[in-house]
Residue frames as qw, qx, qy, qz and C-alpha x, y, z in Angstrom:
[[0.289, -0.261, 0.297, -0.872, 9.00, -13.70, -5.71],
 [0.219, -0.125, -0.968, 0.010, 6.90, -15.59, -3.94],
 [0.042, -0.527, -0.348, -0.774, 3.34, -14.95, -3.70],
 [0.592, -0.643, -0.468, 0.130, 2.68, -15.54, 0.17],
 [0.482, -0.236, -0.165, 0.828, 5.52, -12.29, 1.00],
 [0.143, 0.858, 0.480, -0.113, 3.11, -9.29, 1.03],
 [0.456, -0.632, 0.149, 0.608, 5.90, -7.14, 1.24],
 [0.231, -0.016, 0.710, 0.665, 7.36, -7.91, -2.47],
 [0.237, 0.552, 0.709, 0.369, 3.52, -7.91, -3.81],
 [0.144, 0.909, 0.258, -0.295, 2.77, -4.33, -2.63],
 [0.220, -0.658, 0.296, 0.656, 6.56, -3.21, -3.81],
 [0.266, -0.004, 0.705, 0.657, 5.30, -4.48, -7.47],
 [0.163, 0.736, 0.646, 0.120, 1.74, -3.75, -7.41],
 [0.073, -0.859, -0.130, 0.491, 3.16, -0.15, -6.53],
 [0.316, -0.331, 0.580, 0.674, 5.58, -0.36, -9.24],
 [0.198, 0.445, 0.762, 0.427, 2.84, -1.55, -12.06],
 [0.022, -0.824, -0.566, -0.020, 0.58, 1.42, -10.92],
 [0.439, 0.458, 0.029, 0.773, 3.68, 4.03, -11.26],
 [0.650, -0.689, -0.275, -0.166, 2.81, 4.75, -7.54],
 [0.527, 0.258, -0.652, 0.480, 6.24, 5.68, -5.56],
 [0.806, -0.517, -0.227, -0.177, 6.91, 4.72, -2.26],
 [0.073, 0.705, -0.481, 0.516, 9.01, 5.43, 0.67],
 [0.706, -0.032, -0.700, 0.102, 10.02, 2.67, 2.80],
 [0.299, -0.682, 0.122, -0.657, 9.32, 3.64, 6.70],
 [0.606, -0.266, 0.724, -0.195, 9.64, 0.35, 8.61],
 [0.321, -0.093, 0.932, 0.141, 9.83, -3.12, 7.73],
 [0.066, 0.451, 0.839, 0.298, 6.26, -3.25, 6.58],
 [0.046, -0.816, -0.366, 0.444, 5.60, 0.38, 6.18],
 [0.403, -0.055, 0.434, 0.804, 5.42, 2.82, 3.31],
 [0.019, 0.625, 0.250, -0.739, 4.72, 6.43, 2.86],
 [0.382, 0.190, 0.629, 0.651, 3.23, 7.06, -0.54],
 [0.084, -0.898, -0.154, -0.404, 2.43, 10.80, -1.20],
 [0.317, 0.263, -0.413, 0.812, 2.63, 12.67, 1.11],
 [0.587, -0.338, 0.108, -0.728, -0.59, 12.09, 2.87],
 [0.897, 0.090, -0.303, -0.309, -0.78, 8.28, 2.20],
 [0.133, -0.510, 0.796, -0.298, 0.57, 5.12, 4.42],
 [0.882, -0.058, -0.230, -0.408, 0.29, 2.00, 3.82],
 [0.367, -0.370, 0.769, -0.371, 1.31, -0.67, 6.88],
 [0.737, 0.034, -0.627, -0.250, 0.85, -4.69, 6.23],
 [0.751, -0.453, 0.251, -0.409, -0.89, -6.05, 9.30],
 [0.312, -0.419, 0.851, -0.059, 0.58, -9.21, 10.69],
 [0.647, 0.461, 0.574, -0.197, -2.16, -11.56, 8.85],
 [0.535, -0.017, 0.562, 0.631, -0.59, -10.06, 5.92],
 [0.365, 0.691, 0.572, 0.248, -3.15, -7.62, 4.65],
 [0.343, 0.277, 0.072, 0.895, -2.24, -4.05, 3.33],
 [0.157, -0.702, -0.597, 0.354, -3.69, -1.19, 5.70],
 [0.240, 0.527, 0.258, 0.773, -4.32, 2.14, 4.03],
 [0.380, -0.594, -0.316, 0.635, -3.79, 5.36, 6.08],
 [0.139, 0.770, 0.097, 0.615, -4.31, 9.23, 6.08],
 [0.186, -0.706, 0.369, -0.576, -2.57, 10.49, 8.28],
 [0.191, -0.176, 0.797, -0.546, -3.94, 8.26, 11.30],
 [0.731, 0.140, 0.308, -0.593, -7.18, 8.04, 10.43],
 [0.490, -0.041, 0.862, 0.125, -7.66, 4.47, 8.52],
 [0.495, 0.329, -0.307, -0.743, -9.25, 4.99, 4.88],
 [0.893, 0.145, -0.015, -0.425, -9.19, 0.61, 4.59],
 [0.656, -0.360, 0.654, 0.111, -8.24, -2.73, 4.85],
 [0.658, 0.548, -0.251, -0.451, -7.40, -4.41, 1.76],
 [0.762, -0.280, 0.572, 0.118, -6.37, -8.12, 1.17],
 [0.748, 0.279, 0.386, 0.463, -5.45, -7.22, -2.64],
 [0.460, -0.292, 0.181, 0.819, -3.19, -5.37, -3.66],
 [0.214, 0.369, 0.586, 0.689, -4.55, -4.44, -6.73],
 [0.110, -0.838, -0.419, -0.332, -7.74, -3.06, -5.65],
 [0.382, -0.661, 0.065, 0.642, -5.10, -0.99, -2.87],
 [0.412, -0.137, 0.223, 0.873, -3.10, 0.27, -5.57],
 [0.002, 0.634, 0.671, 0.384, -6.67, 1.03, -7.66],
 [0.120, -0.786, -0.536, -0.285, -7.85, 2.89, -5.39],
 [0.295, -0.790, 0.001, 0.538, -5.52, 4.73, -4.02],
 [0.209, 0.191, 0.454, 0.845, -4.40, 5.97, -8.07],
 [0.126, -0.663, -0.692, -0.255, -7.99, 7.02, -7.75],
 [0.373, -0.795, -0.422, 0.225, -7.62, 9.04, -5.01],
 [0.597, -0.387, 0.182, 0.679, -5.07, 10.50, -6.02],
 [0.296, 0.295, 0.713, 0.563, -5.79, 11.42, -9.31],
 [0.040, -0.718, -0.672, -0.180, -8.80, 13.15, -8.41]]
């Protein structure tokens, strides 16, 4: 995997964080059933409710972090 292919790093950071995920477009994926997360052209990981934007995130990690978090709660 190479680490410049956002794609691959969200499908493992989601994997490590026991997070599934439904593929929706190329660089789209529907986790929950509230949750959407969309990798901007620039490569960073956009977190969605619904429409409304919840955050940008340029690491994964702290994406996957805090959306367990939210979740969780």
């Amino acid at each position: 995997m190479q680490a410049s292919n956002p794609r691959e790093l969200l499908l493992c950071a989601l994997r490590h964080f026991n997070l599934q995920a439904e593929q929706r477009a190329p660089d789209q994926f529907q986790v929950h059933s509230r949750y959407t997360i969309s990798i901007t052209p620039e490569g960073a990981f956009q977190l969605l409710e619904g429409q409304q934007v919840v955050g940008t995130f340029s690491n994964v990690v702290l994406l996957c972090a805090k959306l367990q978090q939210t979740l969780s709660a």
